[in-house]
Structures are given as C-alpha cells and as structure tokens.
N, C-alpha and C positions, 0 to 999 in steps of 0.2 A: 881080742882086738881092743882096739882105743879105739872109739868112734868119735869124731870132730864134727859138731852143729854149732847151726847160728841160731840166735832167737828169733830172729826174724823178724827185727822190728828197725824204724827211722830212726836215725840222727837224734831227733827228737823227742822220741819215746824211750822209755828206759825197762830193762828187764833183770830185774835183780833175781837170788834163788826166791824169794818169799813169795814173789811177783807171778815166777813161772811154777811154784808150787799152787799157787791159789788157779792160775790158767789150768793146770793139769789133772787139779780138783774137780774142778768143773768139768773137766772134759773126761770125769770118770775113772783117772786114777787115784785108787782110794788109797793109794799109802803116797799120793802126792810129788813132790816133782821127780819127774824120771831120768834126769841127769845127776853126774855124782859130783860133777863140777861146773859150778859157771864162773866167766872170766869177766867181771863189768869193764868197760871202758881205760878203767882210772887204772886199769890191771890188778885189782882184787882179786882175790881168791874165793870164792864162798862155797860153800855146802851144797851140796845137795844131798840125795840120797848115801848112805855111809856104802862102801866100796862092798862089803859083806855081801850087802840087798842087792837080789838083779835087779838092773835099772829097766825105764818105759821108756825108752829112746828109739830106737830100730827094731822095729818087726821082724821077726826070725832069728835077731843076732843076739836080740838082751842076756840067755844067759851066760853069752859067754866074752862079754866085751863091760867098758866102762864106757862111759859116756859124757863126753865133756863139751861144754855150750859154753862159745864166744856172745856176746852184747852188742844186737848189730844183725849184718849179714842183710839190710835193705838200705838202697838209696835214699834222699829224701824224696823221689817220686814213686818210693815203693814196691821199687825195682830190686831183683837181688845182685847183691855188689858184695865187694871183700872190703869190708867198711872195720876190720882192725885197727888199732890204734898201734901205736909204735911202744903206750905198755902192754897191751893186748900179748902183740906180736912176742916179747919179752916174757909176758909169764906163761905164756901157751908153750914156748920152745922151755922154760924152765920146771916146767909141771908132767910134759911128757918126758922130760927127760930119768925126773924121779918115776915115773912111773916106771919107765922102762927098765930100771930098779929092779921092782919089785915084779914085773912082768915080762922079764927080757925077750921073750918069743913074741910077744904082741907083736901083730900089726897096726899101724897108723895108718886112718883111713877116713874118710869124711863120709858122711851120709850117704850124700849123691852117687859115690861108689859101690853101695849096697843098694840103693834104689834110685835107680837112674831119672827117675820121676821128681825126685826131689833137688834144685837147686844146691841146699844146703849142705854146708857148708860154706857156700859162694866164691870158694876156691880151690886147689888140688894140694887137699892133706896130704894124701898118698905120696905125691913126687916132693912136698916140701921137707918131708918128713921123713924123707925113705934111709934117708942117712942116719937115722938115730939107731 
C-alpha cells in the first residue's frame, strides 16, 4: 500500500522531514521519522525514512506500505481540513505516480481508511487516487 497523511499542523506552523523526525524522536521512534516522504507546501520533495526501512506511520500496515505525509492537513482554528496547495496537489499526484512504478499493485489509500479514528489525511486518497 501507499499510505497518504497529513502532518497535522496550521497554516502557520511548518513541518518539515527534520521537524517531524525530531517529533517522532520524541515520541519514541528510535530510527526517527516514520514517513518515507514529506510533501512541504512549496511542493518539495524531502526524505524521510529510505523506502528499504518499514516506515512508523500506520499500525498494523508498516510493513507492508510506504508512507507519505502532505504539510498541513489542520485549519487555522485547528480543525482538520484538506489544506493542500495546488504544489502540494502537483507533486503528490507526481510522486504516486512514480511509485506506482515501482509498486504497481499498490493501493492508494489515506490513513483514515485504515483507522477510521484518524481524520488524516483530511481527505479521500482512496477515490482521488483510484485511477492511478
């Protein structure tokens, strides 16, 4: 699977890989941020985890998915929202596409599809994506 999350943060606030590797730190993983890709705003590409490593992303699905996190995903009242940018939107559909590459059977699928409990992705990977 490709698993699609948001970082979960305002307008505001910014979540880079370094950012969400040092949150992830903290929160105990000790090989550091558990996505393989984050998408900042400006439509970057950055690092995270190298594709090899199971990622810390989704409970029960790490080892058999990638994991890729959009910059974003709350309103500025903290809310969750589909707060992509139109580069966002651009290298997200440009990034799964390579993957599907290299993964052709994948499923695209957003967090909240695996655990209904989670908002995130703050919108429907699934049906946007289903055409890929």
């Amino acid at each position: 699977m490709i698993i699609i999350h948001c970082s979960a943060v305002r307008p505001d606030q910014m979540s880079s890989a370094a950012q969400i590797d040092t949150w992830h730190r903290q929160r105990g993983f000790h090989l550091g941020i558990g996505y393989h890709y984050v998408i900042r705003r400006d439509g970057e590409i950055e690092a995270g985890r190298p594709e090899y490593m199971v990622g810390a992303h989704c409970k029960n699905h790490n080892a058999h998915s990638i994991g890729v996190c959009y910059e974003g995903g709350l309103d500025a009242r903290g809310q969750p929202a589909d707060t992509r940018t139109e580069a966002q939107k651009k290298t997200l559909l440009s990034l799964l596409r390579a993957l599907k590459v290299d993964y052709p059977d994948a499923l695209i699928v957003g967090h909240h599809d695996l655990n209904p409990q989670k908002a995130c992705p703050c919108f429907d990977a699934a049906k946007e994506y289903k055409n890929l």
